[in-house]
N, C-alpha and C positions, 0 to 999 in steps of 0.2 A: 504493500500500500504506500510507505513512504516515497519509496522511487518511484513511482505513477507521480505522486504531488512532485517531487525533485523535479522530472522530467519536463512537467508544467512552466516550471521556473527558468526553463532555458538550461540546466546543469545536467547534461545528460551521461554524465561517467556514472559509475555506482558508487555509493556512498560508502567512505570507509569506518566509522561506525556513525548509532544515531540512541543516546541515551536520552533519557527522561529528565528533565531538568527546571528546576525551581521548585516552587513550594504551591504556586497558584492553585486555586481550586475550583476554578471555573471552565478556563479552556486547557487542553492537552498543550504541553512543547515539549518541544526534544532539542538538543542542543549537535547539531551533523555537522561531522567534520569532511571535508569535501576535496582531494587534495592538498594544495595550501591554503581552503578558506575552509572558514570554518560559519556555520551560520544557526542561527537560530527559527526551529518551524512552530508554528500554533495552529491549532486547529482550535477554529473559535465557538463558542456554543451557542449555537443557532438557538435552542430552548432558551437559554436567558437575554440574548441579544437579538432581537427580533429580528433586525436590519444590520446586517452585516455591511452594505454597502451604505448606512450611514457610518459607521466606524470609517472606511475606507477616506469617505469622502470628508471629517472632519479632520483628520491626521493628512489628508494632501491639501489644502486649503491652510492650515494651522502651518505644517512646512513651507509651505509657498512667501507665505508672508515672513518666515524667519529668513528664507534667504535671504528675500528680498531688503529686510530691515539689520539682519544681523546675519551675516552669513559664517560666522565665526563660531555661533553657535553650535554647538553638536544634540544635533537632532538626529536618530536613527530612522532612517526612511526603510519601509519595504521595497521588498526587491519584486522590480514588476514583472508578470509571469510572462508569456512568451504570448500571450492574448492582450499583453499592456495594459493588465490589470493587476492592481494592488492586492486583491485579493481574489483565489482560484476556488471555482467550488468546483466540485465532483459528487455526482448523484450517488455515488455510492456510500461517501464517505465524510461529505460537506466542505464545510470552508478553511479555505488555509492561509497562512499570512506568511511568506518567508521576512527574515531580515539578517542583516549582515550581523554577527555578534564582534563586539568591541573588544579587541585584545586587550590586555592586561587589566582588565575590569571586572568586576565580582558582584552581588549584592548577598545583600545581608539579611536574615530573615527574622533575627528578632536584635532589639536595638539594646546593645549592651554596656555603652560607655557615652556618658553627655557630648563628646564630641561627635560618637555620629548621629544623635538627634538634631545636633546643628545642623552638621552638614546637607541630612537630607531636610530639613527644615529649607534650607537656604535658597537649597534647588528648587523646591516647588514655588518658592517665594519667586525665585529669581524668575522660575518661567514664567508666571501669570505677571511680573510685571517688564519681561519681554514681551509681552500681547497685550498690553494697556491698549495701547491705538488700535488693538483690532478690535471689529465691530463683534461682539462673542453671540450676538444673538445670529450670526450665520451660520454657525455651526449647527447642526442636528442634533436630536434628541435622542442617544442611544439606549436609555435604561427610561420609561417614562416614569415622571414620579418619585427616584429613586431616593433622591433627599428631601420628600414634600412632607415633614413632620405630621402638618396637620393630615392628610391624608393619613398616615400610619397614626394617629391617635382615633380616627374616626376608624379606622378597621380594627382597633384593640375595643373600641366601645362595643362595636359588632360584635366582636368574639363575645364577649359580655354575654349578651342575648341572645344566641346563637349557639354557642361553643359547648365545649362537655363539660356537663355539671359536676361533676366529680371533682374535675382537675379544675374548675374557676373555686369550688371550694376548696380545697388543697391551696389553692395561689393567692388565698385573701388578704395575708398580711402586703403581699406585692403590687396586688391591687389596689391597696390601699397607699403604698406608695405612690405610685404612678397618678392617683388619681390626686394625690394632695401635692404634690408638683405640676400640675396642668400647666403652672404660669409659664414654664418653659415654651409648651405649643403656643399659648397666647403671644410670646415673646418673638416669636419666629412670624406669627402673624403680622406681626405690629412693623416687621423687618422687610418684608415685603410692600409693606404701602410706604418704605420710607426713603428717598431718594438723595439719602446721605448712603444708603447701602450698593454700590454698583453693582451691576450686573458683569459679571469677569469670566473670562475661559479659566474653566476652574477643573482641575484632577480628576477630583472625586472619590481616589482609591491612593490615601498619601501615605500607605503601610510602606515602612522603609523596603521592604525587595523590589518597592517601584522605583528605588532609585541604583544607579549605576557608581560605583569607589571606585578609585584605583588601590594600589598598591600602598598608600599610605593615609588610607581613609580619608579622602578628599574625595566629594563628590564631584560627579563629571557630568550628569545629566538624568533626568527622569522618564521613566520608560511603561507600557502600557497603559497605551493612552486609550483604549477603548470604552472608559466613563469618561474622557473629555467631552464638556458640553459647557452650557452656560449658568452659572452657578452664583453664588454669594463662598467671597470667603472663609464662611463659618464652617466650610463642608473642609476646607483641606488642612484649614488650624484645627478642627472638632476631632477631626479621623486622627491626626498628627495627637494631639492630647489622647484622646484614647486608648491610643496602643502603644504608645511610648512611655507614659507615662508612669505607671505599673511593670514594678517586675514578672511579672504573672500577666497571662492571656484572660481570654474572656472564658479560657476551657476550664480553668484554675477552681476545682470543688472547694478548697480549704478559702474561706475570705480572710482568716485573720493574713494571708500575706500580701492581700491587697495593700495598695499605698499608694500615694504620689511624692515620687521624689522631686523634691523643688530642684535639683540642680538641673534637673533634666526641663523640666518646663522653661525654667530661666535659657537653656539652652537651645529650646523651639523658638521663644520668644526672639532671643539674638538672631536666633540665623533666618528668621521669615519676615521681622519687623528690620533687619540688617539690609533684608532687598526692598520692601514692599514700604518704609515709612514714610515715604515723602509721600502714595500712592495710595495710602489707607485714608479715612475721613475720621475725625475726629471720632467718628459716635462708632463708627465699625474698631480702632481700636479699642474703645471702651467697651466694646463685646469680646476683646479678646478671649476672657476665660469661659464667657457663655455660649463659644462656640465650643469648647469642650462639656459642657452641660447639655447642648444642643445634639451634639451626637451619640455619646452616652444611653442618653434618655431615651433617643430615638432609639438607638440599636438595644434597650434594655425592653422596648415596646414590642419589638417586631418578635425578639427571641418570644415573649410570654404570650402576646396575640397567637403564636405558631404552637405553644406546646397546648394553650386552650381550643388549639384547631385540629388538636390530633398530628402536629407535628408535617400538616401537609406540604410545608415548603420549605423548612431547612432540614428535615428528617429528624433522627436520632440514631446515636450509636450506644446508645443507652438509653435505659425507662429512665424518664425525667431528664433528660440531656438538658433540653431547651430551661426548663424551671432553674436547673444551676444553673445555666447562662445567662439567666433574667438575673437573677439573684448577685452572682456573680458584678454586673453592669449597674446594677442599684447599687451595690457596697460602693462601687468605683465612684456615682455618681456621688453619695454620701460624702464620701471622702475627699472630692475636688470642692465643695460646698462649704466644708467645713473649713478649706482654706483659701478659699473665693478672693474675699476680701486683699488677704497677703500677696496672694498670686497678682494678681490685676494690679496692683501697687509695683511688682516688676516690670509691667509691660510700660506705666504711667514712668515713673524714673527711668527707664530707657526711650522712651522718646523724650524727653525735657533735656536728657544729656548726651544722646550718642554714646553714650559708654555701655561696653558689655555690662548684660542684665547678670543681678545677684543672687540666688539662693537664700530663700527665705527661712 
């Protein structure tokens, strides 16, 4: 099957090997070495990505404009196939994406020292405000919905009504969370009708293996871009606070090792307010930390709307998967809450001074 797709791509020797590579868990990649090149393939999933060919089309439009404006920039472009498309489907097997992989480059799957939360901080920063001037509502909408809070509070209300009785009672003290923090969904509402919030070519997925190190943990650039869309920055600083933040994943059963280490916050904040501060508005800084509330709460909604739904869209690998993972995402929320205040006092003294942010 690989070398059918190879073949597509114009590379028609046989591949001298082709392993499985990264951590993703959405689309398939293998990482083929090919003579002297060596490249990266994905096979994308058409199930969660409705429109393959909006992916295609926001990543050559989003490159077009970096040549044009920065060409210095490294952006990894697909390799077009021999039909001079970005990307190749095959009825048997679906859609595929080649791209060149980046010698001497690595990523990193869970973020384990404050400088590389800078780093990939920095990057994502750095690219949304390489695309300031572009117009982001021209890109397409590949996930619909996919950070629309109020939408995902209105399908947790549903599960309510709806959902197995059993398991909403089993989840009451969670429910009870969720429902006495509403003002978050209200917050996100209020951020919408407000035109100090821009509208930015925003990530959407800022888990550090979307970004590219070298060899001495310096980032070099940010990679699967297929949630690029038109966004609010609370989606790439939210995700960025979420998963860096915490030694422990969202898989993490035990909560007493939940935490948020301020060094590392102080260290997101430097490296995405270090590109984007002159590009922020005042009122969207002062959301700095509630955009980590912002995603939190959301991804702490979707896991428990899913386990009161029978578990119909992110499964389980265990009875009760998804209820830890609510639980799990409520602790984290608790714990960014409880130092709100201090946190967001790092973000205000580093714009007032340009000087690296402090550990609170």
């Amino acid at each position: 099957m690989l070398q059918k797709i190879f073949t597509a791509f114009g590379l028609n020797e046989a591949f001298d090997k082709a392993v499985p590579f990264g951590s993703g868990l959405i689309n398939h990649t293998w990482k083929i070495k090919n003579g002297n090149n060596t490249f990266i393939l994905q096979r994308i999933n058409d199930q969660i990505f409705k429109d393959p060919g909006a992916i295609a089309y926001n990543i050559d439009i989003t490159a077009s404009y970096l040549r044009q404006h920065y060409p210095d920039y490294l952006f990894v472009m697909p390799v077009k196939s021999i039909y001079k498309e970005d990307i190749f489907f095959d009825e048997e097997h679906g859609y595929f994406r080649l791209s060149p992989f980046v010698e001497n480059s690595h990523t990193i799957d869970v973020v384990k020292e404050p400088l590389e939360a800078y780093e990939a901080a920095a990057q994502f920063g750095k690219f949304t405000k390489l695309l300031a001037g572009f117009d982001a509502t021209q890109l397409k909408i590949t996930l619909v919905d996919f950070h629309n809070l109020t939408l995902r509070y209105q399908q947790f209300e549903q599960a309510l009504l709806n959902g197995n009785a059993e398991r909403i009672q089993q989840s009451a003290k969670l429910i009870e969370t969720i429902i006495a923090n509403k003002s978050i969904a209200a917050i996100f509402e209020k951020i919408k009708l407000n035109t100090n919030f821009k509208i930015r070519v925003t990530h959407h997925d800022t888990k550090i293996s979307n970004v590219l190190f070298d060899n001495n943990i310096k980032g070099l650039c940010v990679i699967d871009l297929d949630t690029l869309m038109p966004g609010y920055f609370i989606s790439d600083v939210g995700d960025m606070l979420r998963t860096y933040l915490s030694p422990v994943s969202e898989e993490e059963k035990d909560f007493s090792k939940i935490e948020i280490r301020n060094n590392y916050f102080a260290a997101i904040a430097e490296g995405y307010l270090g590109q984007l501060k002159d590009e922020l508005s005042t009122e969207e800084k002062n959301h700095f930390v509630y955009a980590g509330k912002f995603m939190i709460y959301m991804q702490a909604i979707r896991f428990l709307t899913d386990y009161i739904n029978n578990d119909i869209y992110y499964g389980s690998k265990y009875e009760g998967h998804n209820f830890v993972r609510a639980g799990n995402q409520l602790t984290l929320l608790q714990k960014l809450m409880e130092k709100e205040d201090k946190l967001q006092q790092v973000v205000t003294n580093f714009n007032a001074t340009q000087t690296p942010a402090t550990a609170v």
